[in-house]
MMTF fields as JSON, N, C-alpha, C and O atoms, coordinates in Angstrom:
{
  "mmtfVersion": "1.0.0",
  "mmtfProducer": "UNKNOWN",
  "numBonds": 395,
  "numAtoms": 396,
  "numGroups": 99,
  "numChains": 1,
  "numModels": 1,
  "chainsPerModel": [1],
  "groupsPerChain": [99],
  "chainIdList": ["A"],
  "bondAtomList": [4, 2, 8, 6, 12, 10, 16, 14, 20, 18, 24, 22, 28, 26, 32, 30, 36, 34, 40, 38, 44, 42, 48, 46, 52, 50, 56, 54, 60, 58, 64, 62, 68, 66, 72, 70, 76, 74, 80, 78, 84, 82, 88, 86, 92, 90, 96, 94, 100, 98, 104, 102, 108, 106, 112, 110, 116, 114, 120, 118, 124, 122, 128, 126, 132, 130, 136, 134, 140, 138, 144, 142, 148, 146, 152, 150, 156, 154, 160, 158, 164, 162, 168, 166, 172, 170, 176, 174, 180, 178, 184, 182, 188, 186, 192, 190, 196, 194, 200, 198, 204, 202, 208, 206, 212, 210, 216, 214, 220, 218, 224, 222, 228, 226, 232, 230, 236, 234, 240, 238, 244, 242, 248, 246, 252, 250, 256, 254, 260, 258, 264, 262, 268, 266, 272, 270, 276, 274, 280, 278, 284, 282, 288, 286, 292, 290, 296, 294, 300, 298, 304, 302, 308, 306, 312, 310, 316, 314, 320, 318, 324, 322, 328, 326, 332, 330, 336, 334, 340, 338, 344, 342, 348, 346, 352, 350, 356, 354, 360, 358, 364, 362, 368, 366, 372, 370, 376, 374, 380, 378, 384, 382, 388, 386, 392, 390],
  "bondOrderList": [1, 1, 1, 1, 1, 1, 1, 1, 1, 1, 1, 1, 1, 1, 1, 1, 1, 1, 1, 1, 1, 1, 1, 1, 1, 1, 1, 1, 1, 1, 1, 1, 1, 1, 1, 1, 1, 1, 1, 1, 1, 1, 1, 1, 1, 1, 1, 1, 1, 1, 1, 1, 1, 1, 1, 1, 1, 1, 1, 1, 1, 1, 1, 1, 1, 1, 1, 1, 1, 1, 1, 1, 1, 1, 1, 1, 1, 1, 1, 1, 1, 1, 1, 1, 1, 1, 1, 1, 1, 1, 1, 1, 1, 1, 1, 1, 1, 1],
  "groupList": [{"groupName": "UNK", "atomNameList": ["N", "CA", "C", "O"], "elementList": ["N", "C", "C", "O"], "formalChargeList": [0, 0, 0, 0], "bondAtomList": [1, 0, 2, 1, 3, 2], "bondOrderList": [1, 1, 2], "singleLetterCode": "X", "chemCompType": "L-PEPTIDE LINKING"}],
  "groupTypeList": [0, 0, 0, 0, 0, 0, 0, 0, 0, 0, 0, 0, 0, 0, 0, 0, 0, 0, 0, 0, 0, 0, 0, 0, 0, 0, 0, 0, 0, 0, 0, 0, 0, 0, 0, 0, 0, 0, 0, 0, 0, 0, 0, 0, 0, 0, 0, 0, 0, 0, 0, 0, 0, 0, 0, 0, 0, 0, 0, 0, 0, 0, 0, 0, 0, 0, 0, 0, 0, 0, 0, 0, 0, 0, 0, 0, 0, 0, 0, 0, 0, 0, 0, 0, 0, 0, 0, 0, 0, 0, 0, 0, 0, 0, 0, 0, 0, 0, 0],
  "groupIdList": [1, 2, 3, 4, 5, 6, 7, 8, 9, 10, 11, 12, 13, 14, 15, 16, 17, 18, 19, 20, 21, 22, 23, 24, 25, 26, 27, 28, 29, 30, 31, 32, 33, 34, 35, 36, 37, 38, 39, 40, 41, 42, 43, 44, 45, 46, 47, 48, 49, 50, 51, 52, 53, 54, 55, 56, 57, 58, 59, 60, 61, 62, 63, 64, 65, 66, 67, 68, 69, 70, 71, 72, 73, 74, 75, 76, 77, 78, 79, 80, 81, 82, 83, 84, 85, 86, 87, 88, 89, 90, 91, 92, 93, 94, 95, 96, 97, 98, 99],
  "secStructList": [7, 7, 3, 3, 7, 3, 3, 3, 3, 7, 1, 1, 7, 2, 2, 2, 2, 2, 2, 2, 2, 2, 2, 2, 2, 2, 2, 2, 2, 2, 2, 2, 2, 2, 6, 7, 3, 3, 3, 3, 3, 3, 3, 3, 1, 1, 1, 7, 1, 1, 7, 6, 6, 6, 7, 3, 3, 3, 3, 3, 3, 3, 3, 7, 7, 1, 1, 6, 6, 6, 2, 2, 2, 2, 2, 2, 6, 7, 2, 2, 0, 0, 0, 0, 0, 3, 3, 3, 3, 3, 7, 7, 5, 7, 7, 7, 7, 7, 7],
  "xCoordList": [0.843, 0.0, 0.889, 1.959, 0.044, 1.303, 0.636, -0.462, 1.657, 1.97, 2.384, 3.191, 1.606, 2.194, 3.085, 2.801, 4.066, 5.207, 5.184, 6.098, 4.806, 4.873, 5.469, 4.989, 6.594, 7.378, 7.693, 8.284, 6.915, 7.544, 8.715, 9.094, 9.594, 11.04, 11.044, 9.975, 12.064, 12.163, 12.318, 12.178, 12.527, 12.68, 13.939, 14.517, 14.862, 16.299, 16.617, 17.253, 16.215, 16.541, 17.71, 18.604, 18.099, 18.319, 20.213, 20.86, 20.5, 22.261, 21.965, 22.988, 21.276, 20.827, 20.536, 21.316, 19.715, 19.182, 20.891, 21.222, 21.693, 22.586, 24.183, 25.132, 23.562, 24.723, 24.244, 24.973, 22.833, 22.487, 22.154, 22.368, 21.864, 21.126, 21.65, 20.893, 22.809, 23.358, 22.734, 22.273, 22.83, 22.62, 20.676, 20.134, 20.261, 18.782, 18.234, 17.427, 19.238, 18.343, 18.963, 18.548, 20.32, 20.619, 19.564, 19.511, 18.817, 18.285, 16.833, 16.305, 16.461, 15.129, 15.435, 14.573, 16.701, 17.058, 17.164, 17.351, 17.015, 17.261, 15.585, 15.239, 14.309, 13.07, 12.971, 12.869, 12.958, 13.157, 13.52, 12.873, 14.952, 15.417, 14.467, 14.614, 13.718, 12.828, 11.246, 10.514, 11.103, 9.302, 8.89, 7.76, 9.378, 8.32, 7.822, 7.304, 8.209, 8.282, 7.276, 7.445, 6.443, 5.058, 5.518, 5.114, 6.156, 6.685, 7.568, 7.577, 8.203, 9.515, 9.737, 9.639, 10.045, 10.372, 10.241, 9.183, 11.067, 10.896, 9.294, 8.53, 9.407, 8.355, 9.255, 9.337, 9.695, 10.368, 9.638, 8.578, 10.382, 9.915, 9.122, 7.992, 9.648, 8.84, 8.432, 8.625, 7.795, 7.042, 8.185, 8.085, 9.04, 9.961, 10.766, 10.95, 11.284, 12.01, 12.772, 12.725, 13.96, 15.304, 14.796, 14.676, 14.531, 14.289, 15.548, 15.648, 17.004, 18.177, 18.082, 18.017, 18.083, 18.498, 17.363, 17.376, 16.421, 14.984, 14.625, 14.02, 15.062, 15.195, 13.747, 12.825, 13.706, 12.194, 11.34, 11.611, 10.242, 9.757, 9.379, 8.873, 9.563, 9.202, 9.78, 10.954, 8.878, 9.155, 8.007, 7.112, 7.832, 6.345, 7.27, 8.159, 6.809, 7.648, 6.095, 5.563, 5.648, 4.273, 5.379, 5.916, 5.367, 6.089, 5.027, 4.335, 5.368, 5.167, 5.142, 5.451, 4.966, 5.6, 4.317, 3.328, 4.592, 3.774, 3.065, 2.008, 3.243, 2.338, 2.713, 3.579, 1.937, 1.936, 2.766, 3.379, 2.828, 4.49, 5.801, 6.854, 5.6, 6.878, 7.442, 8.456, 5.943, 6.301, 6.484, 6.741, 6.326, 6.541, 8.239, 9.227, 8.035, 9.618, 10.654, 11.306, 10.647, 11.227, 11.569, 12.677, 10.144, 10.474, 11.11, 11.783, 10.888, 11.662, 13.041, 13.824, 13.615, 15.15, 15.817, 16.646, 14.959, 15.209, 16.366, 16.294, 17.401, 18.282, 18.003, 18.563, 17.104, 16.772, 16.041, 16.223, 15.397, 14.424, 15.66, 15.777, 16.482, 17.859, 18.191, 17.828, 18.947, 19.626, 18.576, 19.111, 17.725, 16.374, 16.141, 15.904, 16.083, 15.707, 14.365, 13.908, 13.752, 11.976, 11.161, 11.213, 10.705, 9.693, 9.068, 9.415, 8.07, 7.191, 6.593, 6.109, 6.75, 6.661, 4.923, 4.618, 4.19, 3.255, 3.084, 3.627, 2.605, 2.106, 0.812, -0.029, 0.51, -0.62, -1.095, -0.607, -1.959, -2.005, -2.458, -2.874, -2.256, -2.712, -3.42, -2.681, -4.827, -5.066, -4.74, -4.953, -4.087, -3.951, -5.065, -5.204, -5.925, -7.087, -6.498, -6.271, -6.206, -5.913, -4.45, -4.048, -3.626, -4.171, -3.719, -4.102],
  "yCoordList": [-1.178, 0.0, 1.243, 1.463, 2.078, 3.484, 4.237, 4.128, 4.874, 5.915, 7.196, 7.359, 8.355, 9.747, 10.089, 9.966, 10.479, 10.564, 12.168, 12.519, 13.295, 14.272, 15.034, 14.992, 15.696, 16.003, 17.898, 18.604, 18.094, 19.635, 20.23, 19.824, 20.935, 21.369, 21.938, 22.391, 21.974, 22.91, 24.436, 24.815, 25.168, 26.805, 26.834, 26.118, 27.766, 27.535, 26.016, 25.759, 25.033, 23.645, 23.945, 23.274, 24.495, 24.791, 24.07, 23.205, 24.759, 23.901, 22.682, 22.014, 22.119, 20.774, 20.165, 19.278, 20.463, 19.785, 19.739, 18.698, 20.793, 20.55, 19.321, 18.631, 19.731, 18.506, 16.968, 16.03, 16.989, 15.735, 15.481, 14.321, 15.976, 15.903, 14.497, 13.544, 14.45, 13.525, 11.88, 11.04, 11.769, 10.862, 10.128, 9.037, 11.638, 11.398, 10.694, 9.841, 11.647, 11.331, 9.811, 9.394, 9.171, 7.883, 6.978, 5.916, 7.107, 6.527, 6.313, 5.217, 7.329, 7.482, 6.71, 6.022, 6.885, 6.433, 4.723, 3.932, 4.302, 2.51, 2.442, 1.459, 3.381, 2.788, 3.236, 2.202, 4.393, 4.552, 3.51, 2.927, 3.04, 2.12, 0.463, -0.415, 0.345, -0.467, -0.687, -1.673, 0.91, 1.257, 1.572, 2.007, 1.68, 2.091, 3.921, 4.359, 4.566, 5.975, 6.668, 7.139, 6.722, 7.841, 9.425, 10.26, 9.843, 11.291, 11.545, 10.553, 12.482, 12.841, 14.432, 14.897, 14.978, 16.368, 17.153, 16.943, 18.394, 19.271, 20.503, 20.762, 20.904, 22.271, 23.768, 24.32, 24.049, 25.754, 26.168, 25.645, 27.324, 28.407, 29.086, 29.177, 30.049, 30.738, 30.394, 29.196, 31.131, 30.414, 30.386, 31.072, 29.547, 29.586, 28.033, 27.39, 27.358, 26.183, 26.223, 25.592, 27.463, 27.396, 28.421, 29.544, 28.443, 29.488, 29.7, 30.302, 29.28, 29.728, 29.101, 27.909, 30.799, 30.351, 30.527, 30.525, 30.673, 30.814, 29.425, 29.039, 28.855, 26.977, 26.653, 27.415, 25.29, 24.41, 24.455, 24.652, 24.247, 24.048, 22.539, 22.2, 21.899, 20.55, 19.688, 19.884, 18.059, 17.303, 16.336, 16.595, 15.393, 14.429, 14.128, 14.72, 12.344, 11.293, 10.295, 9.84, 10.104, 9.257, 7.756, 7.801, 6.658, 5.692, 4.105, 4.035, 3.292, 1.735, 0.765, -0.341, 0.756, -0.302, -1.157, -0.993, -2.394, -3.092, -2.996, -3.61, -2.267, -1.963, -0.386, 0.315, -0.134, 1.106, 1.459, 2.524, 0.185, 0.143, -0.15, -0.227, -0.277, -0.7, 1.245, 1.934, 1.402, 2.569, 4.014, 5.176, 3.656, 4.702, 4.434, 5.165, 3.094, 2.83, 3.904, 4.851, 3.709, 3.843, 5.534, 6.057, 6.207, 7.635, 8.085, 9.115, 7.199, 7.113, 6.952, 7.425, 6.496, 6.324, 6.771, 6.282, 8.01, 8.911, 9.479, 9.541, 9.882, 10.619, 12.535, 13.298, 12.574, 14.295, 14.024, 14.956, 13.134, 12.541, 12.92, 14.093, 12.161, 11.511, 12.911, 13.311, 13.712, 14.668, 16.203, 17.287, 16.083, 16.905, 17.823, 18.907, 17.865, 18.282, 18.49, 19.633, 17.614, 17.613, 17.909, 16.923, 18.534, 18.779, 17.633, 16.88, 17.254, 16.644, 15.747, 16.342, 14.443, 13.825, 12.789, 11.834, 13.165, 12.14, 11.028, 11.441, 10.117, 8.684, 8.455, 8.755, 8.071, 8.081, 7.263, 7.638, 6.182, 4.731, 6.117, 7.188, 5.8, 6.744, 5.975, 5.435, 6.009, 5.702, 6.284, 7.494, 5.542, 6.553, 6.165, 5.201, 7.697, 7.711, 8.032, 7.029, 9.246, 10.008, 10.3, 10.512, 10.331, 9.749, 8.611, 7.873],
  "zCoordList": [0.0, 0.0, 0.0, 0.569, -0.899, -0.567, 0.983, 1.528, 1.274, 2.352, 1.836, 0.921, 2.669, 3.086, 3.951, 5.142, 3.654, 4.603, 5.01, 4.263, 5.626, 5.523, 6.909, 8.042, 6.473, 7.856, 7.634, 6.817, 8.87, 9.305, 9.371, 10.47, 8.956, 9.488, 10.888, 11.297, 11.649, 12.328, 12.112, 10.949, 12.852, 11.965, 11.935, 12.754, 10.871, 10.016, 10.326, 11.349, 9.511, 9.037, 8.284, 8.799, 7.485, 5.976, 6.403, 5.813, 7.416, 7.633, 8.277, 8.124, 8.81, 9.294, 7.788, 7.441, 7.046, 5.896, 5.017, 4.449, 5.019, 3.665, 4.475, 4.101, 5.583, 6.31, 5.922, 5.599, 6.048, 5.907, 4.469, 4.117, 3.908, 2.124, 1.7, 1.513, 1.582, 0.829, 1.363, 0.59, 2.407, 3.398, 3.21, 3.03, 3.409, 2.772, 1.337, 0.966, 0.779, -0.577, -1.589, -2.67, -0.507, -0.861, -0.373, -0.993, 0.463, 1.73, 0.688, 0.5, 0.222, -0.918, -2.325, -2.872, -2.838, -4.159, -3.871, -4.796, -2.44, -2.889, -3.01, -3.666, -2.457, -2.651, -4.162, -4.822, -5.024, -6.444, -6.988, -7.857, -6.39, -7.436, -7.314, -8.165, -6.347, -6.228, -6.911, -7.007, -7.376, -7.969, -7.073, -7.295, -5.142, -4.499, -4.074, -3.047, -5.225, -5.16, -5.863, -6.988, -5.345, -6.698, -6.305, -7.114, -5.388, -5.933, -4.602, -3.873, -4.188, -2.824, -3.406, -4.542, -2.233, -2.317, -1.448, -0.855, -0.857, -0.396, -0.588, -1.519, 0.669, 0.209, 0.617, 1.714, -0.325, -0.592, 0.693, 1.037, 1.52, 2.177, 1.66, 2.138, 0.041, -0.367, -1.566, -1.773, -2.713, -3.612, -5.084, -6.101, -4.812, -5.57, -5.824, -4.79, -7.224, -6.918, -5.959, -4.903, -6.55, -6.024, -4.741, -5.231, -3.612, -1.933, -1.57, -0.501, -2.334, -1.397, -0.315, -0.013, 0.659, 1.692, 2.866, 4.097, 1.886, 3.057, 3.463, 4.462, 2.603, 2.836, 2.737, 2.444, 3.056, 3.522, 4.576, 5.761, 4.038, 5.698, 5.949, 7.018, 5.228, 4.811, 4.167, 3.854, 3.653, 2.705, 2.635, 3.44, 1.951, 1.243, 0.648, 0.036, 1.034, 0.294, 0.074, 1.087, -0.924, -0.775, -1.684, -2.791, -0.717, -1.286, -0.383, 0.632, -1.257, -0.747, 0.32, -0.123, 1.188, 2.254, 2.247, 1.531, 3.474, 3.627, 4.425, 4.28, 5.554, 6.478, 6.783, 6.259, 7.622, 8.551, 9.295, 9.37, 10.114, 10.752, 10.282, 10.914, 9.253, 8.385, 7.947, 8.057, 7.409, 6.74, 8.165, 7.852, 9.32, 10.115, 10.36, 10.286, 10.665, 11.076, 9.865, 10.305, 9.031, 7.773, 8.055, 8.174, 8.118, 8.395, 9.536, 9.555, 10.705, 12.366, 11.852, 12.676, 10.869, 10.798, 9.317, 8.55, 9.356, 7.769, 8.582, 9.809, 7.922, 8.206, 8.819, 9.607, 8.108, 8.035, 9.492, 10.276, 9.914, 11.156, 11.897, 12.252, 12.134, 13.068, 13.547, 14.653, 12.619, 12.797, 13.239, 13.469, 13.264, 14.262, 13.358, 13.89, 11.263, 10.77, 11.0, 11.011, 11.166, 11.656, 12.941, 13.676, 13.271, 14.34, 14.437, 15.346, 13.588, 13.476, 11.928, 10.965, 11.998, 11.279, 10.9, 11.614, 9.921, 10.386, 8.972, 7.947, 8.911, 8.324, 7.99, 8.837, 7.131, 6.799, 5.672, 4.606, 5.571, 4.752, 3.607, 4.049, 1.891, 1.125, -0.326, -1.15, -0.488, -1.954, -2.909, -2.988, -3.977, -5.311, -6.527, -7.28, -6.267, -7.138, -8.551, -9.227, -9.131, -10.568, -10.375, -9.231, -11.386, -12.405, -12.505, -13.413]
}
């Protein structure tokens, strides 16, 4: 079943996030390289791709697991999680209606 992965930043994340980046987005590329990825990404501060240095306030990873607890565990030991990029992280079983 897919999952919503959707996690809050703390306020100025932005040097927490570029310490860890690398670490993260290996951590995402073994479920990609699996099919279990329907989309991953940051949410900009402001209404822009590139925000600099106003950074994120966020991220949404909607990906695969088998359960609920599989898929919380998974976000419990995200790297950006670890290193206290996130406030607050939540889970959420997700249907994909369209398209």
């Amino acid at each position: 079943m897919w999952y919503v992965i959707y996690s809050d930043d703390v306020e100025n994340s932005l040097p927490l996030r570029k310490q860890t980046r690398a670490a993260h987005l290996e951590r995402i590329q073994l479920l990609v390289d699996q099919g279990r990825v329907l989309v991953a990404g940051p949410c900009p501060a402001i209404d822009s791709e590139d925000p600099g240095e106003a950074g994120f306030t966020g991220s949404l990873v909607i990906a695969e697991f088998n359960s609920l607890e599989e898929a919380q565990k998974w976000a419990d030991t995200d790297p950006y999680a670890i290193a206290g990029v996130y406030q607050k992280v939540v889970v959420k079983p997700y249907k994909k209606v369209l398209p």
